[in-house]
PLY file of the C-alpha trace (Angstrom):
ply
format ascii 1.0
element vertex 88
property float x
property float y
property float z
element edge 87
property int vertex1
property int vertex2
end_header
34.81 159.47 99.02
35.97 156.45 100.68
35.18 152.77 99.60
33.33 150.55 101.71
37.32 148.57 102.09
38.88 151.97 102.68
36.54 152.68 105.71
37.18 149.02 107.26
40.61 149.22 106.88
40.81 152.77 108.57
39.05 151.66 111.64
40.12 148.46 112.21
42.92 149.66 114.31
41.10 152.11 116.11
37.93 150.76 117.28
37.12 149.10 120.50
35.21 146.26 120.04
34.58 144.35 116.37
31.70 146.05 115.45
32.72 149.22 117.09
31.77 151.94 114.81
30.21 155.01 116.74
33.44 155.06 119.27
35.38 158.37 119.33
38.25 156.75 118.12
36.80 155.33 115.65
35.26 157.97 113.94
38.60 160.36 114.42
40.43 157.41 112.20
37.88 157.56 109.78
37.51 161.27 109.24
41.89 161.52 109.52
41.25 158.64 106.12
39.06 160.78 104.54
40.79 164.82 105.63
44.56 162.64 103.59
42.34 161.65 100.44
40.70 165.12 100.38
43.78 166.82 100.75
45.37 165.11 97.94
42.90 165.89 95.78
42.62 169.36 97.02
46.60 169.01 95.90
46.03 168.51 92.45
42.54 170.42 91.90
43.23 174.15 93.77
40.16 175.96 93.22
37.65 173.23 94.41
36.34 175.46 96.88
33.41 173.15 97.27
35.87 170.53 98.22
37.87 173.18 100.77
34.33 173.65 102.61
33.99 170.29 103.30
37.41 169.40 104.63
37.57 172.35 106.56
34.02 170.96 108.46
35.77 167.73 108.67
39.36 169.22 110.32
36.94 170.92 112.98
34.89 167.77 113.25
37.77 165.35 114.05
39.10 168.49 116.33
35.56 168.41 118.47
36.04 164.57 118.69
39.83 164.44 119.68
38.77 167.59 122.42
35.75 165.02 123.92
38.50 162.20 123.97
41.02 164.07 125.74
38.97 164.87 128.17
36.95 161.43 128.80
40.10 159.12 128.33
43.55 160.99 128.23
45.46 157.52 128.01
42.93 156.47 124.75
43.93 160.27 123.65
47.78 160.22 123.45
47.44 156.36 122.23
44.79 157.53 119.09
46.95 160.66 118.13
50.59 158.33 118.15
48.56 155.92 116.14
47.41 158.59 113.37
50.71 160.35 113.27
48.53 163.41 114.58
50.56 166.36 116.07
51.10 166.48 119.92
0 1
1 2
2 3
3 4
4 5
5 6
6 7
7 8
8 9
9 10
10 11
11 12
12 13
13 14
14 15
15 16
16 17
17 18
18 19
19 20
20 21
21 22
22 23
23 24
24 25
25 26
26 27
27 28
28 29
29 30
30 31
31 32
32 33
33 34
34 35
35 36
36 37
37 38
38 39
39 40
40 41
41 42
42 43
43 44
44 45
45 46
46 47
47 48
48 49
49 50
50 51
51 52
52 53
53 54
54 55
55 56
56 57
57 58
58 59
59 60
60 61
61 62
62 63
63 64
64 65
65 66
66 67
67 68
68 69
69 70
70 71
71 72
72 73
73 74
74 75
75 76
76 77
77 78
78 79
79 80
80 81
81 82
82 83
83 84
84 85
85 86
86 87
């Protein structure tokens, strides 16, 4: 789970506007913060299959978001997935 500071530092970079928090972009940076801290501790604690169900629903989350971005703004698309170190 990601602190209140955790969440304002991932989408600072990301969002549109200051208090920009329902933007696709936004919310692809935050889940991408939270899918590298769950992975870690999926790293050190194997069997949490609890754990593995949830980042799994977040991987296809971000996926549906990135999908609606790519095809709304292709230019906001390549510039969000150079900025995350995402594949592509």
């Amino acid at each position: 789970m990601l602190s209140k500071r955790k969440k304002a530092n991932a989408m600072k970079d990301a969002r549109r506007h200051d208090s920009d928090t329902g933007s696709p972009e936004a919310q692809v940076a935050l889940l991408t913060k939270q899918i590298n801290e769950l992975s870690a501790h999926l790293k050190k604690n194997a069997k949490d299959f609890h754990s593995r169900r949830g980042l799994l629903q977040m991987v296809a989350d971000r996926r549906k978001h990135l999908k609606y971005l790519a095809r709304k703004d292709e230019s906001a698309y390549q510039a969000l997935i150079t900025k995350l170190g995402l594949k592509k």
